[in-house]
PLY file of the C-alpha trace (Angstrom):
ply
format ascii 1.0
element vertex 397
property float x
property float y
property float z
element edge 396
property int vertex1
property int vertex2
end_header
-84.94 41.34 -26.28
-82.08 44.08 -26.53
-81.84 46.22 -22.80
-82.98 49.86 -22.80
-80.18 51.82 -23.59
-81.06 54.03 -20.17
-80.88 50.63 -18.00
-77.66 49.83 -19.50
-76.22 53.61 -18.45
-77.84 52.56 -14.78
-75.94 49.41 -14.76
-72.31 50.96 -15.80
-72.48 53.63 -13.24
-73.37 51.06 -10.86
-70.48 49.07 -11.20
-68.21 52.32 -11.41
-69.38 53.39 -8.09
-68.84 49.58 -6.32
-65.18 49.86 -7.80
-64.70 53.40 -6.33
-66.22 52.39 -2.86
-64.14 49.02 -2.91
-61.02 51.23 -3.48
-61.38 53.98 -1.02
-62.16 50.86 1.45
-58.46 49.52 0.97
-56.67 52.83 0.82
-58.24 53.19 4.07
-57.29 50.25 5.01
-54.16 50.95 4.11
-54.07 53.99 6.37
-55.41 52.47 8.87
-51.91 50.36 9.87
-49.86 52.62 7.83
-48.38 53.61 11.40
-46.73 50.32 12.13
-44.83 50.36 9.28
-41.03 50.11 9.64
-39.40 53.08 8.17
-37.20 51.88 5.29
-34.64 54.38 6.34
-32.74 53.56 9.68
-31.79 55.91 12.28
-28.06 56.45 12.69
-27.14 55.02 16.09
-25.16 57.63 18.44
-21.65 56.17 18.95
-21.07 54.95 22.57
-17.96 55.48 24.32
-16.28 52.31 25.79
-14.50 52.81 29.24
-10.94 51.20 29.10
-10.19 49.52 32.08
-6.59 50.48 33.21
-5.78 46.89 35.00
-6.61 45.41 31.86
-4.80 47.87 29.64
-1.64 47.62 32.27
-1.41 43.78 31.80
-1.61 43.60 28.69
1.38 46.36 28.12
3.35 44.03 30.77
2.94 40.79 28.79
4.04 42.67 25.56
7.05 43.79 27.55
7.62 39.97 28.96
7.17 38.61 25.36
9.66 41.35 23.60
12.45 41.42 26.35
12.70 37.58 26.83
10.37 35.30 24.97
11.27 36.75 21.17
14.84 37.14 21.52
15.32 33.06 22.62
12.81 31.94 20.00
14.96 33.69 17.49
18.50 32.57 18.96
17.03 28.68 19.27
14.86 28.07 16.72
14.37 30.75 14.31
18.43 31.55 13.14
19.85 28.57 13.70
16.79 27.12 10.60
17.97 29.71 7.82
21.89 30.42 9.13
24.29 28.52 10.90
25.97 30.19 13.91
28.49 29.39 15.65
26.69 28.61 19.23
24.77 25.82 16.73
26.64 24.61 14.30
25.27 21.23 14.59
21.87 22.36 13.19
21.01 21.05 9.74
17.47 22.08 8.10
15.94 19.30 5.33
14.21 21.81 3.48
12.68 18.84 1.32
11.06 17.53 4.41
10.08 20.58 5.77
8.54 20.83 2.39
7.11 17.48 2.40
6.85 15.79 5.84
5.38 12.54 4.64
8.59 11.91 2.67
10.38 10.21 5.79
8.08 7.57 6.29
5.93 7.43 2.77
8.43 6.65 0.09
9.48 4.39 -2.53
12.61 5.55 -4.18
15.36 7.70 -3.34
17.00 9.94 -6.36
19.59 12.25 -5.34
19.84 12.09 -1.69
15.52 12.70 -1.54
13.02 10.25 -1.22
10.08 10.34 -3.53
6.94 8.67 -4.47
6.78 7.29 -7.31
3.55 5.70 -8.71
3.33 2.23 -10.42
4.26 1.62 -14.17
0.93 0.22 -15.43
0.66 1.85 -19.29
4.40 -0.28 -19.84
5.18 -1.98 -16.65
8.27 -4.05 -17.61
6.76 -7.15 -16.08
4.01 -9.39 -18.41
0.59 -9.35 -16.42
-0.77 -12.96 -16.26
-3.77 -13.62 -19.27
-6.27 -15.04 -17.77
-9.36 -16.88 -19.55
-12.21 -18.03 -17.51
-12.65 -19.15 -13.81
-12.24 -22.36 -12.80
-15.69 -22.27 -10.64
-15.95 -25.79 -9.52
-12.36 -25.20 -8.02
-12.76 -22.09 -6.54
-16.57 -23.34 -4.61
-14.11 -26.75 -3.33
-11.59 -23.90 -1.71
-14.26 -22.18 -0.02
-15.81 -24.73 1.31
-12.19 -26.47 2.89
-12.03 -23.40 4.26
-14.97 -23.04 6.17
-14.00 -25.73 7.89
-11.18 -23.70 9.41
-13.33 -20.47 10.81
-9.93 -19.36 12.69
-7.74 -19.62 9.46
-8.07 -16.46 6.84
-6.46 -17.63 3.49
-5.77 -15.87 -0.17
-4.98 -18.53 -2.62
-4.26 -18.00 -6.04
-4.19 -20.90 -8.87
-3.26 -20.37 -12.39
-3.07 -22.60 -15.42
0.47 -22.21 -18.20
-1.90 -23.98 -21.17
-5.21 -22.50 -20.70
-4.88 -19.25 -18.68
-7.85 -20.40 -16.31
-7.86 -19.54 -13.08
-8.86 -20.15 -9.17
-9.37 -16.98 -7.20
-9.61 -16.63 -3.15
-9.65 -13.25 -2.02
-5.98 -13.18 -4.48
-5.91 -9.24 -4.26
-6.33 -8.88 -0.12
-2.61 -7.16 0.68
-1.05 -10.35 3.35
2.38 -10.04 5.00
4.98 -11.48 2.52
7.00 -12.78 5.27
10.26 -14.64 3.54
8.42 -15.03 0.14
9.52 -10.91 -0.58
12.57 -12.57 -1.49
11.45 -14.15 -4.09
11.36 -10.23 -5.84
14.90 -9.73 -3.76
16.47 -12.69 -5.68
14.54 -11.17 -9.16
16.00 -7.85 -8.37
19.83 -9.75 -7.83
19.72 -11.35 -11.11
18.72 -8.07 -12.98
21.52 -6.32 -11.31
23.92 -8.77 -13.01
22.40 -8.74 -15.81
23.11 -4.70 -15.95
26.33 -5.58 -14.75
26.20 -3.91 -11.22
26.92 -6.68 -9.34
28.60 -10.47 -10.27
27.83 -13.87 -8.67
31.59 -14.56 -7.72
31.56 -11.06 -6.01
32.36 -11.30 -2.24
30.49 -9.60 0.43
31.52 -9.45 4.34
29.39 -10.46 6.99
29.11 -7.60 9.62
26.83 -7.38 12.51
24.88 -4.99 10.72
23.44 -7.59 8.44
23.17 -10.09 11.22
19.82 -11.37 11.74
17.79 -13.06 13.87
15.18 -16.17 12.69
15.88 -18.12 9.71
19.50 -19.16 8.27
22.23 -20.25 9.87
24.50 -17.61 8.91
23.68 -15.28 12.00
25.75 -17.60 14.14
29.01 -17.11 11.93
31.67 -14.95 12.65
31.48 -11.77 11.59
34.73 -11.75 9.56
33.37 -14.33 7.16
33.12 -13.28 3.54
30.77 -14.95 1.05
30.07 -14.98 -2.93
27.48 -13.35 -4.17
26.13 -17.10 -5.35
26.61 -18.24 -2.03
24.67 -15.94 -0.62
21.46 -16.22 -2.92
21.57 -19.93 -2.37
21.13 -19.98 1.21
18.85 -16.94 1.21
16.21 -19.18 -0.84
16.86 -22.73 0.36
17.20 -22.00 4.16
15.70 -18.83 3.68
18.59 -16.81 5.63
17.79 -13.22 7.15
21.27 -11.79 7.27
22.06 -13.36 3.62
18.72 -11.28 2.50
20.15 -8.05 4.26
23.42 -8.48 2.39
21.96 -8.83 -0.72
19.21 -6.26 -0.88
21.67 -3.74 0.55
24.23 -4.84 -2.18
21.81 -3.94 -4.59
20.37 -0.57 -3.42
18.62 -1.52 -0.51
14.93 -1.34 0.24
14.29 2.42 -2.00
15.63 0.75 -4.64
14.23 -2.39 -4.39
10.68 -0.77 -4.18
11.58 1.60 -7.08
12.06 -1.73 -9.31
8.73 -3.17 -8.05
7.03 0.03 -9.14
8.64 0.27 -12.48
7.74 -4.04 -12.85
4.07 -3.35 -12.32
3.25 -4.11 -8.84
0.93 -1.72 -7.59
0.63 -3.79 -3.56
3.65 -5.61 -3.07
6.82 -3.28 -1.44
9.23 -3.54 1.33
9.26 -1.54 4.69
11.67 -3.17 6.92
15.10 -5.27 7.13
14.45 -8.89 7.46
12.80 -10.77 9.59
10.11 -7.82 9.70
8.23 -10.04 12.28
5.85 -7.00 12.85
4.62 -7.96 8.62
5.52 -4.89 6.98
6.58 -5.91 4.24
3.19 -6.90 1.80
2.10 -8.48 -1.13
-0.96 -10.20 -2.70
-1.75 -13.68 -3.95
-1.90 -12.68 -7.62
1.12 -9.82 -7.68
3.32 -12.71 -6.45
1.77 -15.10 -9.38
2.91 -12.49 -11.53
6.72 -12.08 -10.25
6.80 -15.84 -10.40
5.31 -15.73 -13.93
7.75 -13.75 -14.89
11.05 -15.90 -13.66
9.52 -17.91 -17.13
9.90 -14.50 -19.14
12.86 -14.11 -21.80
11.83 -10.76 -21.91
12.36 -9.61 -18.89
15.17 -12.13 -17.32
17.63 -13.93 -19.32
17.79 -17.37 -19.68
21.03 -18.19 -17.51
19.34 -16.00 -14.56
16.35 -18.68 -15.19
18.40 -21.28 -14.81
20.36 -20.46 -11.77
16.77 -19.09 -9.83
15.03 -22.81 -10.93
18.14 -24.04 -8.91
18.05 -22.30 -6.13
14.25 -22.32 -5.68
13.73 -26.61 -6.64
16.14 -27.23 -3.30
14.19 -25.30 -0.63
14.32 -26.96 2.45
11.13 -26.53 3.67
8.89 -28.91 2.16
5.91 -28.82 4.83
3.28 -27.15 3.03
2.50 -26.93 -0.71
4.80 -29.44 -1.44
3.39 -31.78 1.06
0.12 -31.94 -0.94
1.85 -33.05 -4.06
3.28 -36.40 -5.36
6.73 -37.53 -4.87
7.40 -37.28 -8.89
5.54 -33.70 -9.04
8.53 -30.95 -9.20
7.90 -27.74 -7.38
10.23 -24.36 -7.00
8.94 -22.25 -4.42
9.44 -19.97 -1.50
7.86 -20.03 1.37
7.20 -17.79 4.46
6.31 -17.92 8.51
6.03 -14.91 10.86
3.59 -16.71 13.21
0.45 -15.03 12.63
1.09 -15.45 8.77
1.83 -18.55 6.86
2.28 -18.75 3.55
4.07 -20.82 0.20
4.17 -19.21 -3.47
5.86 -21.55 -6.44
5.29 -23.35 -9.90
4.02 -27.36 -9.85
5.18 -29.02 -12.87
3.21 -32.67 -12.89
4.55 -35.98 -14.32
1.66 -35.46 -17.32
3.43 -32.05 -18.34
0.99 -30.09 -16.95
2.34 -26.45 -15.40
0.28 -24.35 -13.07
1.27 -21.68 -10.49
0.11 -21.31 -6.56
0.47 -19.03 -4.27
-1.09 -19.92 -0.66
-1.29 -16.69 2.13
-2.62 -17.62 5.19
-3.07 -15.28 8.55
-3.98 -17.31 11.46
-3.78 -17.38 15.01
0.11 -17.14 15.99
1.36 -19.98 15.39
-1.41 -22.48 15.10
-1.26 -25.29 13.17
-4.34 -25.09 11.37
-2.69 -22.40 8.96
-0.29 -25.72 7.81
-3.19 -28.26 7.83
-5.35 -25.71 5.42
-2.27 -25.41 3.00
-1.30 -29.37 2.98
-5.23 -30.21 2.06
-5.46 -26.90 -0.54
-2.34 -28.38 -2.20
-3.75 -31.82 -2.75
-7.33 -30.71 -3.74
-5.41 -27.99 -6.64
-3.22 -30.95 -7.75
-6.17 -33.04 -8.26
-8.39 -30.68 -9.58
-5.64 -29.38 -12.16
-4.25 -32.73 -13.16
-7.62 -35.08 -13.37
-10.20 -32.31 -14.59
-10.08 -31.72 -18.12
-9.80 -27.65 -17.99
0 1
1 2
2 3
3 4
4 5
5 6
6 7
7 8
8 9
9 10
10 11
11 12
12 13
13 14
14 15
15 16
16 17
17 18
18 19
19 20
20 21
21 22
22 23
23 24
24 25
25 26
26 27
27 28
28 29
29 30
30 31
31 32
32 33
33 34
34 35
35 36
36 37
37 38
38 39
39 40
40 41
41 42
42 43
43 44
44 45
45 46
46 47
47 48
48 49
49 50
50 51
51 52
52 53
53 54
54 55
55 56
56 57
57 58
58 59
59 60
60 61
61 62
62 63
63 64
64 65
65 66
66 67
67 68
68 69
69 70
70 71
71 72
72 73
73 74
74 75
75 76
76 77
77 78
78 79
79 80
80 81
81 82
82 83
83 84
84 85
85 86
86 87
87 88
88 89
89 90
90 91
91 92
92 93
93 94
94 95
95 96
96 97
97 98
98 99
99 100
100 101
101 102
102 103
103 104
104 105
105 106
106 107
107 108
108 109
109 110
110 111
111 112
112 113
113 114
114 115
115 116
116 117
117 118
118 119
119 120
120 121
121 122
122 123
123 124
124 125
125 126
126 127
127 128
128 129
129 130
130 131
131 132
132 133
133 134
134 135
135 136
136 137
137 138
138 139
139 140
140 141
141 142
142 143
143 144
144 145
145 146
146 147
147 148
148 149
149 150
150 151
151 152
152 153
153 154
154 155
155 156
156 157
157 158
158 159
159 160
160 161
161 162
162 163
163 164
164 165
165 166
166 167
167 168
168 169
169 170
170 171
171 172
172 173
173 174
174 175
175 176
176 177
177 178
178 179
179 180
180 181
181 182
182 183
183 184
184 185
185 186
186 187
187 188
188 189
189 190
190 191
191 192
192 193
193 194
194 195
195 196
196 197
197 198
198 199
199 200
200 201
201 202
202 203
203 204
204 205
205 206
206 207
207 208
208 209
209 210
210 211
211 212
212 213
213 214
214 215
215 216
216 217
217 218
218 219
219 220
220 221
221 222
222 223
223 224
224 225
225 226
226 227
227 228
228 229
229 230
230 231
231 232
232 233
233 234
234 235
235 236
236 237
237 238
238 239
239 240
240 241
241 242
242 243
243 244
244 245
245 246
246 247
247 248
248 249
249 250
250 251
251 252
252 253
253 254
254 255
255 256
256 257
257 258
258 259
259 260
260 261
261 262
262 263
263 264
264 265
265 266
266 267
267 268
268 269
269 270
270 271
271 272
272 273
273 274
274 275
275 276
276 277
277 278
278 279
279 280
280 281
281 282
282 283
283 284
284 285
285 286
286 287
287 288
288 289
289 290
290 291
291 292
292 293
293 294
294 295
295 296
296 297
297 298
298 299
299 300
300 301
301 302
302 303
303 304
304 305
305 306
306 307
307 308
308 309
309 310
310 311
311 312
312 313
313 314
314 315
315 316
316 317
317 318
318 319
319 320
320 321
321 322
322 323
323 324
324 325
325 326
326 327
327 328
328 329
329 330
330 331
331 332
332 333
333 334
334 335
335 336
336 337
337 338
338 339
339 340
340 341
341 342
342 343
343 344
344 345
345 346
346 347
347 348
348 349
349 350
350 351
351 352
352 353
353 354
354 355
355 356
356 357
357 358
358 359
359 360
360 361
361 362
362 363
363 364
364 365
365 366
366 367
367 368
368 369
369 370
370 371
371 372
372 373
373 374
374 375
375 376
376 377
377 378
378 379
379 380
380 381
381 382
382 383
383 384
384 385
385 386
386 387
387 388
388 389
389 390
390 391
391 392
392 393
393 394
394 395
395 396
């Protein structure tokens, strides 16, 4: 039934006046705490004078005076004019700019151009070095390594195994950075034979022993008088087969010296191995990894890279080194090995190529920090040598 049309009129002015009353009730609400409003608008503050204490203001006038009269004018006699002019109560004052420009060129570098040393980063879109190719892991190998070496919980070792025929390979932490030892000059007799090869440098040249390159440790040649003079050849041989200190000095400063020689390892690929210090670097500066000095072996084997009379005359020198204690201790009498190998006491170490009576060819390279000295580091390297040899020569890879 439709509502009265009266009703409805009672209805709508009923709801008009609740609205009205619901509105006055929050205006006066509103009014009610109106007063405790902030003001949006703040009051300018009145500026306060500050009192200036005159013992404060007279010291600080004095120490101006101190600084002007006596501190400025020996700062600029001592350190500031004698930088950017040379006077004559300094003349001995030199400024390296460059260093001043870069500080961390005196101790970071890796070539020297020009009288300034730079750092240069590592050839890898064309390094002129062949990286190794490697196929698949040799697994079973690899788990046999391990395990010899948990038997030796003092002994840390990087090993490195890899196959000419197949490309398989045994990896052991191969790209930890380990001293080098006397295997870096396995790169310093790469970096020789490239120098002849460019002509800089011949193996009948003659180089006198001074007691700058006199060394002490390995080689015989640091108890020779120091008017001696030796061939180039001579030199080399003794550096690899009784791996001599002082021959290594003569030779890496006859062919550019340590900026140079770590210039050529960047431009060959290596991105870990470098040299930081003159032989014997007992302190084991100078670094390298297990697989980076696979490669530079590798390489000895490239026609690309080395010619095949520098081959030849490396083979020789490295197939008579007199230390035979470690890698080659594992292997057969009628195995052939060429190798370098490397002892600072808390690092032991032997890198070379094994070529076996059944024509197989592999390369190992053995790094091994240890307690100084111990003889465990030997014992690991003896037992890894005959477990590789069997694995590589009686497994069908």
């Amino acid at each position: 039934m439709a509502t009265p049309l009266r009703k409805q009129s009672f209805n709508g002015y009923k709801n008009t006046f609740d609205y009205n009353k619901t509105v006055q009730s929050d205006r006066y609400a509103h009014s009610k705490y109106k007063t405790n409003v902030r003001p949006a608008v703040l009051k300018h503050k009145k500026n306060i004078k500050r009192k200036i204490n005159p013992f404060a203001f007279l010291v600080q006038i004095l120490f101006c005076a101190v600084f002007v009269m006596y501190v400025a004018p020996v700062y600029m006699n001592q350190i500031t004019r004698p930088i950017f002019m040379r006077t004559p109560k300094y003349p001995e004052v030199r400024t390296d700019m460059y260093a001043l420009y870069r500080p961390t060129s005196l101790y970071l570098h890796n070539s020297h151009f020009l009288g300034m040393n730079m750092l240069s980063g590592t050839e890898t879109k064309k390094p002129q070095m062949q990286a190794l190719y490697e196929t698949y892991h040799l697994v079973a190998l690899e788990n046999e390594l391990k395990y010899l070496a948990s038997k030796f919980p003092t002994l840390k070792p990087s090993v490195y195994v890899w196959d000419y025929e197949s490309g398989k390979h045994a990896d052991l932490n191969s790209g930890k950075v380990y001293a080098t030892a006397s295997i870096i000059k396995v790169p310093v007799l790469i970096q020789l034979f490239k120098a002849i090869e460019m002509g800089m440098i011949k193996l009948d040249d003659k180089i006198a022993m001074t007691n700058y390159y006199k060394s002490e440790g390995s080689g015989s040649l640091q108890f020779k008088g120091s008017k001696a003079v030796y061939t180039v050849d001579e030199l080399a041989r003794v550096m690899i087969t009784e791996s001599d200190n002082s021959a290594t000095n003569m030779l890496l400063d006859a062919t550019g010296g340590m900026n140079a020689m770590n210039q050529s390892l960047r431009k060959w690929g290596m991105k870990e191995t470098r040299i930081n210090d003159w032989l014997p670097d007992l302190q084991g500066t100078n670094v390298t990894t297990a697989k980076e000095m696979a490669t530079l072996l590798y390489n000895i084997d490239n026609p690309s890279f080395l010619s095949l009379a520098s081959r030849e005359k490396m083979v020789d020198y490295m197939s008579h080194v007199h230390n035979n204690r470690l890698i080659q201790a594992g292997l057969p009498q009628d195995a052939i090995f060429i190798h370098k190998t490397g002892d600072i006491g808390k690092m032991l170490g032997d890198a070379g190529i094994v070529y076996t009576p059944n024509g197989k060819k592999y390369i190992v390279v053995m790094l091994v920090n240890r307690p100084y000295n111990a003889p465990q580091g030997k014992d690991f390297i003896v037992a890894a040598s005959s477990l590789i040899y069997n694995y590589m020569v009686y497994t069908n890879l």
